[in-house]
C-alpha positions as CSV (number, residue, x, y, z in Angstrom):
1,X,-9.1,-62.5,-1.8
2,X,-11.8,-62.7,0.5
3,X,-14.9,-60.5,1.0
4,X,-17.8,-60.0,3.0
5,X,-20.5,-57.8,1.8
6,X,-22.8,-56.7,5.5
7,X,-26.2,-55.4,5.5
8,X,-26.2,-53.8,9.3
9,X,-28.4,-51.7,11.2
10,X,-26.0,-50.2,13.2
11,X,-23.0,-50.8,11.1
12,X,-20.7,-53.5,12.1
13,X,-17.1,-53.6,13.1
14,X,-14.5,-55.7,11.0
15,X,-12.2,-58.3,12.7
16,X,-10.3,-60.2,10.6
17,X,-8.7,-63.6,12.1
18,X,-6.5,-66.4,11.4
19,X,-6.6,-69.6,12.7
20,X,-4.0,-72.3,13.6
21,X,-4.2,-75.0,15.3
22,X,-6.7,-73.6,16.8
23,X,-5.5,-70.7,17.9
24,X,-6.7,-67.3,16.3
25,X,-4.3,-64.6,15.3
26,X,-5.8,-61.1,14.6
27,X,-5.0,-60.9,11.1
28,X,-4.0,-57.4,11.7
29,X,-0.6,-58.7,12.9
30,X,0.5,-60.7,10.2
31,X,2.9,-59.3,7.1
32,X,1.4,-60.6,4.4
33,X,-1.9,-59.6,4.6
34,X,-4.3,-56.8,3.6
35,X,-7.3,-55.2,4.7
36,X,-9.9,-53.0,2.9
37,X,-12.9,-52.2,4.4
38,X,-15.8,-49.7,4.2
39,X,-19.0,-49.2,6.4
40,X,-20.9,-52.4,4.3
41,X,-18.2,-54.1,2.8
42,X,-14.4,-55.8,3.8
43,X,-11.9,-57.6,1.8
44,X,-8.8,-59.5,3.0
45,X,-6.2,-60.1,0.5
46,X,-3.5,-62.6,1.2
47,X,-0.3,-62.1,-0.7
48,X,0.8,-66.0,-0.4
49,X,3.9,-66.8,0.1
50,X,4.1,-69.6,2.2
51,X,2.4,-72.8,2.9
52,X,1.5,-71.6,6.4
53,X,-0.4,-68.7,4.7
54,X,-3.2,-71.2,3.9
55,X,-5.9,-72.5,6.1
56,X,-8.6,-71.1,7.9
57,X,-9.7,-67.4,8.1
58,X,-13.0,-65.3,9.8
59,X,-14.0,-61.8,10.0
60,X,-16.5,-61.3,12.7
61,X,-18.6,-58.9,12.2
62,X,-19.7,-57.2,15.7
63,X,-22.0,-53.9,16.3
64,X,-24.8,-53.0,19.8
65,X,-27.1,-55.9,18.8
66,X,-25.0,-58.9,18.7
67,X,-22.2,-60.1,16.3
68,X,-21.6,-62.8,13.4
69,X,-18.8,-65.0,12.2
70,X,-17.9,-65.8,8.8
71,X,-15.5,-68.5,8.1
72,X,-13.5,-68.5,4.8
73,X,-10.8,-71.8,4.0
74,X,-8.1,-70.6,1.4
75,X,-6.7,-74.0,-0.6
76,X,-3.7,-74.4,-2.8
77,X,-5.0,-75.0,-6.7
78,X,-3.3,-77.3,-8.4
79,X,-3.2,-76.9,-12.0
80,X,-2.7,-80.1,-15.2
81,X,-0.1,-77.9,-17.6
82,X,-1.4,-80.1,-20.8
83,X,2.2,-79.2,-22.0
84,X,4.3,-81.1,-19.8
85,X,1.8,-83.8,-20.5
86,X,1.7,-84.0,-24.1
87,X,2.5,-88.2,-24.7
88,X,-0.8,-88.6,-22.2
89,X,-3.0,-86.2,-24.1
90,X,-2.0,-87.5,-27.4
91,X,-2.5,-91.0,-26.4
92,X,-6.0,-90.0,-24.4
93,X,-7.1,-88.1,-27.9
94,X,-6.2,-91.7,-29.5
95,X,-8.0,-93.8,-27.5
96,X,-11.6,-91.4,-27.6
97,X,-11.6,-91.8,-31.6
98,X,-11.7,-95.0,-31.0
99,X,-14.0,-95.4,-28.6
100,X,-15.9,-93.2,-30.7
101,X,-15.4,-94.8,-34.0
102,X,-16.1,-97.9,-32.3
103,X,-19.4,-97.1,-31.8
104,X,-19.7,-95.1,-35.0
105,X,-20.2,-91.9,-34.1
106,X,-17.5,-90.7,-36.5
């Protein structure tokens, strides 16, 4: 999810866009993707399904006295399941008592 919170006198218009390759997509086009906005306030939400649904996004933000671009990056996280890991923690627990004992801490 991605959200920019404007302060605006007059309020701005929301644009959301996608970019790839360098080549920007209104976001309005695309599937996957929502968009929330009020007068201060917008929020993309990316239901991610693909790996071409990351990379770089902006919303430019445009009223009578000029206009603004916010850029936004959306990154796969990886995540360590400890579980699947379990010889490596054991033997990584193992060898900080030791470390620890060895300099009596313990």
């Amino acid at each position: 999810m991605m959200v920019a919170d404007v302060i605006a006198n007059p309020l701005s218009n929301f644009t959301w866009w996608r970019y790839d390759n360098n080549i920007r997509t209104p976001v309005s086009s695309l599937i996957r993707h929502q968009i929330d906005s009020t007068d201060l306030q917008t929020i993309l939400q990316i239901n991610v399904s693909h790996s071409r649904d990351y990379g770089k996004y902006a919303v430019e933000l445009e009223n009578s006295v000029g206009s603004e671009m916010l850029v936004f990056e959306l990154t796969a996280k990886c995540e360590l399941y400890i579980f699947g890991y379990f010889p490596y923690v054991v033997l990584l627990l193992y060898v900080v008592i030791f470390i620890i004992r060895g300099l009596h801490i313990l």
